[in-house]
PASE-258361 format. One record per residue (C-alpha): y, x, z; residue in three letters; residue number from 1. Coordinates in nm, 2 decimals. Layout:
<rec><v>Y</v><u>X</u><w>Z</w><r>ALA</r><k>NUM</k></rec>
...
//
This chain:
<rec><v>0.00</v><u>0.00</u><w>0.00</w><r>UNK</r><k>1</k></rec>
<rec><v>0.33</v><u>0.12</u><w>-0.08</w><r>UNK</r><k>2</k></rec>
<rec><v>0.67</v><u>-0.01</u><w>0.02</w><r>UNK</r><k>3</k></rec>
<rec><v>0.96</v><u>0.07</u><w>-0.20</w><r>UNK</r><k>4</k></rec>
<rec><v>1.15</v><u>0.17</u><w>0.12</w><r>UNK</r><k>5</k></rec>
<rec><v>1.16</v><u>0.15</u><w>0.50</w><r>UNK</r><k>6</k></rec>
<rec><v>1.35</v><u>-0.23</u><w>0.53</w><r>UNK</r><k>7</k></rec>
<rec><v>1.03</v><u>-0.38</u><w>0.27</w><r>UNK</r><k>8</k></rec>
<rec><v>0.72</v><u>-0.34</u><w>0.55</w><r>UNK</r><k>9</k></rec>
<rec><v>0.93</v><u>-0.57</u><w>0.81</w><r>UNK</r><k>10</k></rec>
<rec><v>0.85</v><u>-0.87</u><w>0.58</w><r>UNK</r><k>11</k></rec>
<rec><v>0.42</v><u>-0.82</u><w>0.60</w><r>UNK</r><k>12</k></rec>
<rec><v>0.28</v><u>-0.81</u><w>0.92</w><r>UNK</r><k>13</k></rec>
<rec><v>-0.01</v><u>-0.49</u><w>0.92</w><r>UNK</r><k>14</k></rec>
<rec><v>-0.08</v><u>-0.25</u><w>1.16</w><r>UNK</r><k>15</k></rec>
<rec><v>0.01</v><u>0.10</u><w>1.10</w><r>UNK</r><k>16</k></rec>
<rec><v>-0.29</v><u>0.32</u><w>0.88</w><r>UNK</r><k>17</k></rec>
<rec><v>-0.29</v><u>0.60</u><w>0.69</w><r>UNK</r><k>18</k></rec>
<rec><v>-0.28</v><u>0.39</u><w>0.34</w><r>UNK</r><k>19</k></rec>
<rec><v>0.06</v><u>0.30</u><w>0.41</w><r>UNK</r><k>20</k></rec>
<rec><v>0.29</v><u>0.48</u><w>0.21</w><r>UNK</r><k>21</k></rec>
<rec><v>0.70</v><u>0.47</u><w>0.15</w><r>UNK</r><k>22</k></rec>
<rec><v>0.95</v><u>0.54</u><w>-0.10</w><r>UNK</r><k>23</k></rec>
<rec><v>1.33</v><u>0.61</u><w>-0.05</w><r>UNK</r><k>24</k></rec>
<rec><v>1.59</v><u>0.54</u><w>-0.35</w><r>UNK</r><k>25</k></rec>
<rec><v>1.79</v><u>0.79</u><w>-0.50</w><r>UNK</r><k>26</k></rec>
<rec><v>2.10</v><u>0.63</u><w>-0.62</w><r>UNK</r><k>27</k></rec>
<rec><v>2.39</v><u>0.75</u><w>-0.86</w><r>UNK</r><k>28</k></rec>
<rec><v>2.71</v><u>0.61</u><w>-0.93</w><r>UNK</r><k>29</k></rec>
<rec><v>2.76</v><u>0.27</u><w>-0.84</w><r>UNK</r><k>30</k></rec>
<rec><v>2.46</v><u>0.28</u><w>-0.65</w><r>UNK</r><k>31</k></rec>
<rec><v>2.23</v><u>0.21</u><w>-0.96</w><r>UNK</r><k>32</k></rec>
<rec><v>1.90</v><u>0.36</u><w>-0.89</w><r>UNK</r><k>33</k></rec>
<rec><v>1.85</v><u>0.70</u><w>-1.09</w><r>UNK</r><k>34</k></rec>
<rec><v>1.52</v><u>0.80</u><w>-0.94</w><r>UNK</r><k>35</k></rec>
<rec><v>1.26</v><u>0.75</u><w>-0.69</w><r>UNK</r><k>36</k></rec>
<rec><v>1.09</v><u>0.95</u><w>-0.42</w><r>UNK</r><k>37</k></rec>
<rec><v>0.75</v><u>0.87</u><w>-0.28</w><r>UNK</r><k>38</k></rec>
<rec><v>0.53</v><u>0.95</u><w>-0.02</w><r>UNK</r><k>39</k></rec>
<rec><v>0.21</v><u>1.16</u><w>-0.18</w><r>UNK</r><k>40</k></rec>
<rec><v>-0.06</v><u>0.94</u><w>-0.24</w><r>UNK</r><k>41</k></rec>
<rec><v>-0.39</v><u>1.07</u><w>-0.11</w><r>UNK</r><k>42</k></rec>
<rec><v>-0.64</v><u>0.89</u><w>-0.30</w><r>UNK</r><k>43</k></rec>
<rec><v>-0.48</v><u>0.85</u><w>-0.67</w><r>UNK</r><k>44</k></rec>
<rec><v>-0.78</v><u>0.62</u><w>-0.81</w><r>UNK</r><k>45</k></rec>
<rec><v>-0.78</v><u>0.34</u><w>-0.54</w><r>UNK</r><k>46</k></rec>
<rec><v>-0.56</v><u>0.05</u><w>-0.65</w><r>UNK</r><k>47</k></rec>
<rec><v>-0.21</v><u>0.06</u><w>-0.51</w><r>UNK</r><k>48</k></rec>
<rec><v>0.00</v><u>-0.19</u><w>-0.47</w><r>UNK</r><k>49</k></rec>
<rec><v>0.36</v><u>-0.23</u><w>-0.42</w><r>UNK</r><k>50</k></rec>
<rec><v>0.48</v><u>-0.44</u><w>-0.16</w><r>UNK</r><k>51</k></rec>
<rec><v>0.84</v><u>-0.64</u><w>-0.11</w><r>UNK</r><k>52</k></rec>
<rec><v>0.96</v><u>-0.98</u><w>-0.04</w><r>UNK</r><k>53</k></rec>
<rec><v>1.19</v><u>-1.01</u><w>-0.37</w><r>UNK</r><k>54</k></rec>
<rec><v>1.17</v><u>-0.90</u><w>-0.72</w><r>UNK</r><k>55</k></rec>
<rec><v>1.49</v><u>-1.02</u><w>-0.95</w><r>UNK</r><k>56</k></rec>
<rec><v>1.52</v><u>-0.80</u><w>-1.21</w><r>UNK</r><k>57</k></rec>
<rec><v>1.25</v><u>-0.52</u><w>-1.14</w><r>UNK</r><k>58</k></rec>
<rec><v>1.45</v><u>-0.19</u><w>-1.09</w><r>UNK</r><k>59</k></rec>
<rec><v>1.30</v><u>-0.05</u><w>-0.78</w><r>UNK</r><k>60</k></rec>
<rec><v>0.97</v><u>-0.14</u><w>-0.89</w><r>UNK</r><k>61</k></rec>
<rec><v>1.00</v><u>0.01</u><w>-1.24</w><r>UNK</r><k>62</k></rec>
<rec><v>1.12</v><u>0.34</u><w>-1.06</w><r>UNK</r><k>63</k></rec>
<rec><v>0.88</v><u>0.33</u><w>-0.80</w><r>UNK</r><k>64</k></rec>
<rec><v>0.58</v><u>0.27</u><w>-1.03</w><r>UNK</r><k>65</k></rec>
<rec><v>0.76</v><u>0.57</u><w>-1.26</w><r>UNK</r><k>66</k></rec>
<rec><v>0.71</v><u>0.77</u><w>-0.87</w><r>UNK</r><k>67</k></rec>
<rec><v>0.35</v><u>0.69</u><w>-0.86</w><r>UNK</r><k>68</k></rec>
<rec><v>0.30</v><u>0.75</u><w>-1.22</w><r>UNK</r><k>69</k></rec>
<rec><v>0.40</v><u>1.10</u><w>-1.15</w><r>UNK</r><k>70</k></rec>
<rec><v>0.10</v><u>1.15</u><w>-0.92</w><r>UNK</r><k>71</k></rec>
<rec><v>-0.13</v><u>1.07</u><w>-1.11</w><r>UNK</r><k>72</k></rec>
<rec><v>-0.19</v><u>0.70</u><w>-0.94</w><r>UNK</r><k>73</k></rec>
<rec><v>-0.34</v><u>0.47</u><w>-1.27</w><r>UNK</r><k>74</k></rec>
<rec><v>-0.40</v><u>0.14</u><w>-1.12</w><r>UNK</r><k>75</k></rec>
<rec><v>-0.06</v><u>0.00</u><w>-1.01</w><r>UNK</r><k>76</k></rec>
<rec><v>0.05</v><u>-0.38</u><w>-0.87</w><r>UNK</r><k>77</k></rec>
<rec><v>0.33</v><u>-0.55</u><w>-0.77</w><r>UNK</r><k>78</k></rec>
<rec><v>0.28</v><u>-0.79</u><w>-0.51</w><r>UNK</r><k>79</k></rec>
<rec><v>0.63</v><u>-1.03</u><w>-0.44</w><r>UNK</r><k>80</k></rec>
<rec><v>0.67</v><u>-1.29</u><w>-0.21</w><r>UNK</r><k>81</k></rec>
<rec><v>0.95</v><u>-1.48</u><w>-0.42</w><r>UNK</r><k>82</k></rec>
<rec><v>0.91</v><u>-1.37</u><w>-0.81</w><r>UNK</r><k>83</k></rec>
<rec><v>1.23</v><u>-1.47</u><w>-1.05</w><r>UNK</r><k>84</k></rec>
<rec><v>1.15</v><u>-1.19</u><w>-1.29</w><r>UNK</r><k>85</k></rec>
<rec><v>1.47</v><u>-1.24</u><w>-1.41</w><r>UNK</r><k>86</k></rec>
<rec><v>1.47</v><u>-1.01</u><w>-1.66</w><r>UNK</r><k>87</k></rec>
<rec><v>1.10</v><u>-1.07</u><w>-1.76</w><r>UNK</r><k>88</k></rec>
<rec><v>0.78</v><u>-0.90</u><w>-1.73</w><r>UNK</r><k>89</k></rec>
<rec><v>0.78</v><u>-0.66</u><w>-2.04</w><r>UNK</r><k>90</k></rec>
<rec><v>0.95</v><u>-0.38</u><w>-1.86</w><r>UNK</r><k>91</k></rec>
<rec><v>0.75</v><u>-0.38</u><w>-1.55</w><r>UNK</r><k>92</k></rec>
<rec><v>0.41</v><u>-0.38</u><w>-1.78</w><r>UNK</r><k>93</k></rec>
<rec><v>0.53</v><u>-0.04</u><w>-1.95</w><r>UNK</r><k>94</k></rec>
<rec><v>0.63</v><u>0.12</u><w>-1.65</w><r>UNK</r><k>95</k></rec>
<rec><v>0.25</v><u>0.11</u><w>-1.56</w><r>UNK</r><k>96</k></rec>
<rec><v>0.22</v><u>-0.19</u><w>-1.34</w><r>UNK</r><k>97</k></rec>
<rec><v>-0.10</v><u>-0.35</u><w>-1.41</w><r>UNK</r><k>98</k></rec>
<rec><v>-0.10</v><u>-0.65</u><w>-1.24</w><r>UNK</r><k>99</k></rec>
<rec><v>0.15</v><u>-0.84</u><w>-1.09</w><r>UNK</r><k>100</k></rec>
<rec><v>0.10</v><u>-1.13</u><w>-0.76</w><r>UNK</r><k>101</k></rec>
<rec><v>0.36</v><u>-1.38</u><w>-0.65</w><r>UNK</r><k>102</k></rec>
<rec><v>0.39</v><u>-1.72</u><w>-0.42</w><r>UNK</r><k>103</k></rec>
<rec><v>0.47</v><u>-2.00</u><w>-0.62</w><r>UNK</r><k>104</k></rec>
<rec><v>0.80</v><u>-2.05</u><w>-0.45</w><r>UNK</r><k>105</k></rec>
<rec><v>1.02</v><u>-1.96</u><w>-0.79</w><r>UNK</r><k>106</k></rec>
<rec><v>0.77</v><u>-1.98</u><w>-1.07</w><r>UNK</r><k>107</k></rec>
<rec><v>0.90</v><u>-1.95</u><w>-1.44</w><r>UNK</r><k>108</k></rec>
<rec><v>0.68</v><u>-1.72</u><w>-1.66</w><r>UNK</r><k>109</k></rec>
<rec><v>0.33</v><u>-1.75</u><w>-1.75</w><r>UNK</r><k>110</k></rec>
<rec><v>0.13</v><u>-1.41</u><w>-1.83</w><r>UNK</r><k>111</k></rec>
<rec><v>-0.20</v><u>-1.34</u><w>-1.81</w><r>UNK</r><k>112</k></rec>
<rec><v>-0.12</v><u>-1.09</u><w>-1.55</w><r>UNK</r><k>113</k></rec>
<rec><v>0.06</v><u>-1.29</u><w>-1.34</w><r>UNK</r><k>114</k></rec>
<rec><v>-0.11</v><u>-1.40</u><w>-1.07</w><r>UNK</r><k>115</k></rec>
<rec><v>0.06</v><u>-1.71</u><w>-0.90</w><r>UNK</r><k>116</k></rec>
<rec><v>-0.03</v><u>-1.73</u><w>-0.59</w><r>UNK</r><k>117</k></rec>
<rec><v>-0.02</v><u>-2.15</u><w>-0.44</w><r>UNK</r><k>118</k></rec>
<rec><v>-0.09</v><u>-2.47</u><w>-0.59</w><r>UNK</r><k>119</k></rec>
<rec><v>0.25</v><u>-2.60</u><w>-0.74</w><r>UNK</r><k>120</k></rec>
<rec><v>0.45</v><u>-2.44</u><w>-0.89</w><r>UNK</r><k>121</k></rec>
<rec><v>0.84</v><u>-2.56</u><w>-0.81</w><r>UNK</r><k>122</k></rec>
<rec><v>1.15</v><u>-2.46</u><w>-1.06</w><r>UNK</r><k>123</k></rec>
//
């Protein structure tokens, strides 16, 4: 499990173990991410997944799958509580991220590697 920064592990309840990675932002001007630092994954050909309450328009997580990429990790996914994708899927697919999970509390996009997570689906 890996959390894009320190503030994302305080929305999942878990107990501290050693699969528990972080990331920190690097940002440039205007605060726009340039790049991403990450923990060292230990075991590069488990699945890892990237965990946060919110994805909007995918930023973080196309720089922290970008991170992981780096190390060699294969099988990345995106787990989001609240999903708008508001840029769509396309660019978080090419940055590596295999699969991506989501609530059905903002549901908009159907892939078939979007996983929606809930009965309904509300928009």
């Amino acid at each position: 499990m890996v959390f894009p920064d320190k503030n994302a592990k305080k929305h999942f309840y878990m107990n501290e173990n050693k699969n528990q990675y972080y990331c920190k932002k690097v940002r440039g001007e205007m605060g726009k991410i340039i790049s991403y630092e990450c923990d060292i994954i230990k075991d590069v050909t488990l699945p890892t997944y990237i965990l946060d309450d919110i994805c909007d328009g995918g930023a973080t997580f196309i720089k922290c799958a970008e991170a992981l990429k780096s190390q060699g990790v294969e099988d990345i996914r995106l787990f989001v509580y609240h999903g708008f994708f508001t840029k769509g899927l396309d660019a978080l697919f090419e940055a590596g991220i295999k699969e991506i999970y989501t609530t059905n509390s903002v549901c908009r996009i159907e892939h078939p590697n979007l996983h929606i997570i809930g009965e309904n689906c509300y928009v």
